[in-house]
N, C-alpha and C positions, 0 to 999 in steps of 0.2 A: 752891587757894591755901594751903590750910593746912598740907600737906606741906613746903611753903616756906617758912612759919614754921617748923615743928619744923626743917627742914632747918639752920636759920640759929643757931637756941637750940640745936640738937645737938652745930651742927661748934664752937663753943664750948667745952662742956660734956664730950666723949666725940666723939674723931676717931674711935673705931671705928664708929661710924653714918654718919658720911660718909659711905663711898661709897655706900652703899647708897640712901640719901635723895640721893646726886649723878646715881644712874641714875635715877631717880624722875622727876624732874624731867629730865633729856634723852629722856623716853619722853613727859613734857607736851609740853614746846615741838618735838617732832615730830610729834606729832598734832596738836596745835592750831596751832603757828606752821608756813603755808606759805606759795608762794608769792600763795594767794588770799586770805589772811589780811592779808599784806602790804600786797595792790591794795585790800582793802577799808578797811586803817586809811589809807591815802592819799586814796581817797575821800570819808571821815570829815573829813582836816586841811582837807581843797580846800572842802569844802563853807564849813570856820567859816574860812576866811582871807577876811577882806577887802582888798577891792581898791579900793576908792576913793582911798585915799591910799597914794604910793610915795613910797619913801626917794628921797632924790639920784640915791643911784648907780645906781637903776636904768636908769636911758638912758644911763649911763655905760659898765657895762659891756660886752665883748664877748662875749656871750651866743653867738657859733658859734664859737668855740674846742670843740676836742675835749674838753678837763679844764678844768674850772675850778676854783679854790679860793677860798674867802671863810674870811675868819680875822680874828678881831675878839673883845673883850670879849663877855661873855654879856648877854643882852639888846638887843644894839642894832639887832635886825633882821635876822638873815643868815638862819634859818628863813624868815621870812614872808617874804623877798624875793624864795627862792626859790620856794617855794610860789606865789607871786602870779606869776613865770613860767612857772612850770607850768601854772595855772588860767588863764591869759590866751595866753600863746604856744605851747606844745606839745600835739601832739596824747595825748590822756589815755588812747588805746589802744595806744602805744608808750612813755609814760613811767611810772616807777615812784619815789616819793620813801621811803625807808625810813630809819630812824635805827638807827644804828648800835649802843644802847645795850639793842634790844629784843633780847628772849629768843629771838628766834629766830637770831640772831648767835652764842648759848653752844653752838649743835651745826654752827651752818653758816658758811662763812668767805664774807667776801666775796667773792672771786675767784668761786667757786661760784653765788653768787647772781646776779652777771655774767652768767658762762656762762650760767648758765640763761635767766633773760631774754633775753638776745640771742637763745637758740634759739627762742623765743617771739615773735620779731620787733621784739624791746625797743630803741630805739634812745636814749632819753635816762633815764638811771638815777644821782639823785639822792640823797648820801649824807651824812645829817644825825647831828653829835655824835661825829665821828672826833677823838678829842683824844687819843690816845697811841695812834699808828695801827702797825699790824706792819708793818715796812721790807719787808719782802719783798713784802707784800701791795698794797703802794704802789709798789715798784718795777715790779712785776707789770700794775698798773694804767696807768704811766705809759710802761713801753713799748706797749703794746696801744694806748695812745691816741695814737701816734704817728705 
């Protein structure tokens, strides 16, 4: 972590240490962010979401659509909604819930992480904190789910 600090005080300070402190850090989050890394912070969320109390929409939804999108102000539940379908209706050795803002997204693209999973047997893959998402990456997504 404190590479990441200097990383951040540097590129400030003296762009000629960027890059240098930029492979640094894409050499951390490939060894430490994988795909087991992944299953295990999903793990982590499922355990602390509770379930006793559901929003509205949950029986609203239609949860067998191939894509689904939730888009709403922050805070008003679109996390734990999903989450609380994961932890209660999907099997938790073919889903995967990841957020989009982790370090392991700065060396690997979504499309990638797709792929992968699916080769793994991944059939429902859950993508939290997409707010200025790459059109290509999204178009990508949306024919594949077609």
């Amino acid at each position: 972590m404190q590479n990441l600090l200097i990383f951040a005080l540097l590129t400030v300070q003296n762009k000629v240490f960027c890059a240098l402190f930029t492979i640094q850090i894409r050499i951390f989050a490939e060894n430490i962010y994988n795909m087991e890394k992944l299953q295990a912070n999903f793990d982590a969320m499922l355990r602390s979401t509770p379930t006793v109390f559901h929003r509205y929409m949950f029986d609203r939804i239609n949860w067998h659509n191939r894509m689904l999108g939730l888009v709403g102000p922050r805070g008003v539940g679109k996390t734990t909604l999903m989450l609380q379908y994961a932890k209660e209706k999907l099997n938790r050795n073919t889903t995967l819930f990841v957020n989009a803002d982790d370090l392991y997204f700065s060396i690997h693209h979504l499309t990638d992480l797709a792929d992968e999973f699916a080769k793994r047997g991944g059939t429902h893959l859950i993508i939290d904190e997409i707010h200025y998402p790459n059109k290509n990456e999204i178009q990508t997504f949306r024919h594949s789910a077609l």
